[in-house]
C-alpha positions as CSV (number, residue, x, y, z in Angstrom):
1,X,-50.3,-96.4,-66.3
2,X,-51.8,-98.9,-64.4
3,X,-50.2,-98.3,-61.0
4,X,-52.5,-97.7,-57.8
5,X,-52.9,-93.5,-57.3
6,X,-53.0,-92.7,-60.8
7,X,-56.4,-93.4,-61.4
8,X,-57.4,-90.1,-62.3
9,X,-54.3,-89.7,-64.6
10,X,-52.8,-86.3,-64.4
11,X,-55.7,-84.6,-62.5
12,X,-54.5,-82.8,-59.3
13,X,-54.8,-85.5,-56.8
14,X,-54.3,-85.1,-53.1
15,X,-53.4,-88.6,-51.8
16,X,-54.1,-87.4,-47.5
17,X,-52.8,-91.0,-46.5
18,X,-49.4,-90.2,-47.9
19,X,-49.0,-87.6,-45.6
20,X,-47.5,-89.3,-42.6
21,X,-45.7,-92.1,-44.5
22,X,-42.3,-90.0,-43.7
23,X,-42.7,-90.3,-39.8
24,X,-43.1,-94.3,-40.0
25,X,-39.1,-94.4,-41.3
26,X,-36.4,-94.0,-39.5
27,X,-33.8,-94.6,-41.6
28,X,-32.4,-91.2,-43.2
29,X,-34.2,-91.3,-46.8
30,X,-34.1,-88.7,-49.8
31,X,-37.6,-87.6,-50.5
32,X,-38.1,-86.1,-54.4
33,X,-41.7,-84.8,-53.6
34,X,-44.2,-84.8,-56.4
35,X,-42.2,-86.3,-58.9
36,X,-44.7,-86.4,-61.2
37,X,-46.2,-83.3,-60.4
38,X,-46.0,-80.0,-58.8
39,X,-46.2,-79.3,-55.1
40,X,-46.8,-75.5,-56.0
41,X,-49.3,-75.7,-58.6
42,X,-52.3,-73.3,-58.4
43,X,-54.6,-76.4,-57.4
44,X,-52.7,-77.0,-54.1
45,X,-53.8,-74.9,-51.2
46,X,-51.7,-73.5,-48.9
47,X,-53.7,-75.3,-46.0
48,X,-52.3,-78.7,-47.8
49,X,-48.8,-77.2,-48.1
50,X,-48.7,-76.3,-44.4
51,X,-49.5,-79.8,-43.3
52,X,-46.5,-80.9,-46.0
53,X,-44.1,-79.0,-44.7
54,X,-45.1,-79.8,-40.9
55,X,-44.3,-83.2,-41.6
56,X,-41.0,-82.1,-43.4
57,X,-40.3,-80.2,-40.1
58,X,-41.2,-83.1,-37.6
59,X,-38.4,-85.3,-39.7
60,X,-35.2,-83.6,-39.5
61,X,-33.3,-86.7,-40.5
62,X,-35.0,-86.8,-44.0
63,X,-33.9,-85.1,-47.1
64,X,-36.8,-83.5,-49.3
65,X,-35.7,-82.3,-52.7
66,X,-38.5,-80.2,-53.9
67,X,-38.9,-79.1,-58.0
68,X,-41.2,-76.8,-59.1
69,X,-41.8,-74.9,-62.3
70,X,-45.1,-72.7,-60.5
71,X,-41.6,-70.8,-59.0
72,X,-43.4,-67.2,-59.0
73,X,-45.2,-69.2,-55.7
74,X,-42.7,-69.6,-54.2
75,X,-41.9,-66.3,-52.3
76,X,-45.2,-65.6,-51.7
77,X,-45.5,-68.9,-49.6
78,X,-42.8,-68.1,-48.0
79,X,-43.1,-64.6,-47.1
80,X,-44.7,-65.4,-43.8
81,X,-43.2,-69.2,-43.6
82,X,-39.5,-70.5,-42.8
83,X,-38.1,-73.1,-45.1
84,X,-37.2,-75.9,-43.1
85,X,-33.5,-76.7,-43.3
86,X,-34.0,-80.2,-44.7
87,X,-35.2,-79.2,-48.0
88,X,-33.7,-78.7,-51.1
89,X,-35.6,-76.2,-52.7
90,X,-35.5,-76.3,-56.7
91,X,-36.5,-74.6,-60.0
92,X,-36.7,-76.1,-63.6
93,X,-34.9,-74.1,-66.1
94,X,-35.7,-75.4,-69.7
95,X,-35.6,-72.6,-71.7
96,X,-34.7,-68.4,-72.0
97,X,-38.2,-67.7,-71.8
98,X,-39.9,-69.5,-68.9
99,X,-36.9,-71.2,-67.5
100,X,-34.4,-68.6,-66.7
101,X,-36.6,-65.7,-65.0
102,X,-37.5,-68.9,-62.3
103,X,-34.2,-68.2,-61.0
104,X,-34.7,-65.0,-59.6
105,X,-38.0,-66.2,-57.9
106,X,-36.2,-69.2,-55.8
107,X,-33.4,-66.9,-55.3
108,X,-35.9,-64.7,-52.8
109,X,-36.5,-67.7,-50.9
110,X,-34.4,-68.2,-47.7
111,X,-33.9,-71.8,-48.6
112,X,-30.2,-73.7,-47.5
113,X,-30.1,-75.4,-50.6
114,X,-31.3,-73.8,-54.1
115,X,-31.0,-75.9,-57.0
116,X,-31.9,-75.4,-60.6
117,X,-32.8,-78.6,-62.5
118,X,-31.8,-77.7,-66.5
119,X,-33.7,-80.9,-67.5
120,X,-34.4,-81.3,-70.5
121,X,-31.8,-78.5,-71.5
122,X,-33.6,-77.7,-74.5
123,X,-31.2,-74.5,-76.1
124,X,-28.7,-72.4,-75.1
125,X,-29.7,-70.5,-71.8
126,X,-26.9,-68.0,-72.0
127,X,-25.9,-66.3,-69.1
128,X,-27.5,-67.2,-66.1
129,X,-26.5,-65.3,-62.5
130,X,-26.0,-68.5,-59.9
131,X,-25.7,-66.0,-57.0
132,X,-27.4,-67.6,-54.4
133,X,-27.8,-71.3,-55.9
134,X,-26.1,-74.1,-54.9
135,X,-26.8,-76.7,-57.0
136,X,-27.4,-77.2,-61.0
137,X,-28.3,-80.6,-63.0
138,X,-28.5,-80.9,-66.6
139,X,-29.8,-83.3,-68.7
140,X,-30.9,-84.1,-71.7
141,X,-34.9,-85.1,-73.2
142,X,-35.8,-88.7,-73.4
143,X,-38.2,-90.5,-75.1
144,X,-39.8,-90.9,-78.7
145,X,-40.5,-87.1,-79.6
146,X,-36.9,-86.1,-77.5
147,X,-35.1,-83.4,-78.8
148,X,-31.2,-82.6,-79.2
149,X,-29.3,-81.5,-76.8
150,X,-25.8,-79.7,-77.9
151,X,-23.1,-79.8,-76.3
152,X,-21.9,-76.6,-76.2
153,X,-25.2,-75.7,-74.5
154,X,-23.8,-78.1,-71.8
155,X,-20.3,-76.7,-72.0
156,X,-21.6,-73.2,-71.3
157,X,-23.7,-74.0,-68.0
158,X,-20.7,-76.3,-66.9
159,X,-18.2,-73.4,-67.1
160,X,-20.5,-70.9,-65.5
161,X,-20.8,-73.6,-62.2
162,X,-17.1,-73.6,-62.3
163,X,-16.5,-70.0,-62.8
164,X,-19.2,-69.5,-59.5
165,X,-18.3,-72.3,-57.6
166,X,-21.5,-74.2,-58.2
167,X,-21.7,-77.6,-57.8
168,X,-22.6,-79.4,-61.7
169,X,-23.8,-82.8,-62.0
170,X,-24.5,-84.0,-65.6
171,X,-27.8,-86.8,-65.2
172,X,-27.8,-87.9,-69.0
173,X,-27.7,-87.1,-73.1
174,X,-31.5,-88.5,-73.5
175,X,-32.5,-89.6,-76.4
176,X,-29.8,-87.7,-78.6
177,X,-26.0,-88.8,-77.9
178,X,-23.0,-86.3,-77.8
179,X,-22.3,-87.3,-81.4
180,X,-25.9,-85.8,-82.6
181,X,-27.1,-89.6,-83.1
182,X,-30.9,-90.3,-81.6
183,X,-30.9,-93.8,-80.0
184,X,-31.7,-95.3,-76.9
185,X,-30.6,-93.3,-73.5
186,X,-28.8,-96.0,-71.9
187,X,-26.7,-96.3,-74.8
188,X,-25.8,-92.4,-74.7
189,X,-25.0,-92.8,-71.0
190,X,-23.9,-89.4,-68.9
191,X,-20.5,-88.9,-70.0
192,X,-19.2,-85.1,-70.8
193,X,-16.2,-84.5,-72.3
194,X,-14.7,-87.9,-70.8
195,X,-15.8,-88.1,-67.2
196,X,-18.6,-88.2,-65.6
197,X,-20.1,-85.0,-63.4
198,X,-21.3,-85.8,-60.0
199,X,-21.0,-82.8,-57.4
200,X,-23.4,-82.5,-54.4
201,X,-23.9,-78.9,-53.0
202,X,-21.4,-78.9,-49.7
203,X,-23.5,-78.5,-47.4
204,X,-25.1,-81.5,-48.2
205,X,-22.2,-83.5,-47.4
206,X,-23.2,-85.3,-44.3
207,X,-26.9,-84.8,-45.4
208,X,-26.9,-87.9,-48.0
């Protein structure tokens, strides 16, 4: 893409300097780690995710929201680590097949806020048990090859955050507007059933 640190593309690329940018701010940021990548993917030792999360520990006042779809890593990690309080731990749920079972993996972490990102909600998940989450965000796929998104598939995970007392906040249509019609994402915009969807988990209140 042409910006500095993506030289080798999508390769697995430790970037050490990075490390200790957190401790140089002292304003309160929100951190999405590895947003183009995965923190827990098999090429990441644990050695490298100690020294992550020390620097996540030595800056209480930051936020670190931290998405993974290598989720079957997570309680292993974990099983001889604390999470620190400051981090939102997350899953991405895309699908029955590989999305839903993450759920019960991030569930097993001791974690103060678990969070499922449904982005991109590519069917109908069905039935999902939110005991223990905190947070879920849906969205839909954008770009050239983006698929639908249908509403009722929204409508179903909506309802389930209400009937659980989940907080539900709805990030975009994508590529495919509400009325089935594929155009640009800005145009399709983030409404649901005529308002927009924007609940933090509570105890993330004063956090943000």
């Amino acid at each position: 893409m042409g910006t500095p640190g993506y030289e080798n593309e999508f390769n697995i690329t430790v970037h050490e300097t990075r490390l200790n940018q957190p401790l140089l701010r002292k304003n309160p940021t929100v951190y999405f780690v590895n947003s183009m990548s995965d923190l827990f993917h098999e090429g990441i030792s644990d050695e490298f995710l100690d020294r992550v999360f020390s620097v996540i520990t030595a800056t209480p006042h930051h936020t670190y929201q931290i998405l993974t779809k290598r989720a079957e890593r997570l309680p292993e990690y974990f099983k001889t680590r604390v999470c620190p309080d400051n981090v939102w731990l997350g899953v991405s749920v895309e699908d029955r097949k590989y999305g839903v079972r993450r759920i019960d993996y991030l569930r097993k972490v001791k974690s103060k806020i678990r969070f499922l990102s449904i982005e991109p909600l590519l069917e109908d998940v069905g039935k999902m048990d939110l005991n223990g989450i905190h947070w879920v965000i849906v969205g839909g796929e954008s770009g050239p090859k983006a698929r639908p998104m249908k509403i009722e598939w929204v409508n179903n995970i909506q309802q389930q955050c209400d009937d659980t007392d989940v907080a539900f906040f709805f990030k975009q249509w994508g590529g495919w507007g509400a009325d089935g019609v594929k155009r640009n994402k800005s145009a399709n915009g983030r409404i649901l059933r005529g308002q927009t969807w924007d609940a933090y988990p509570q105890a993330a209140d004063q956090q943000l």
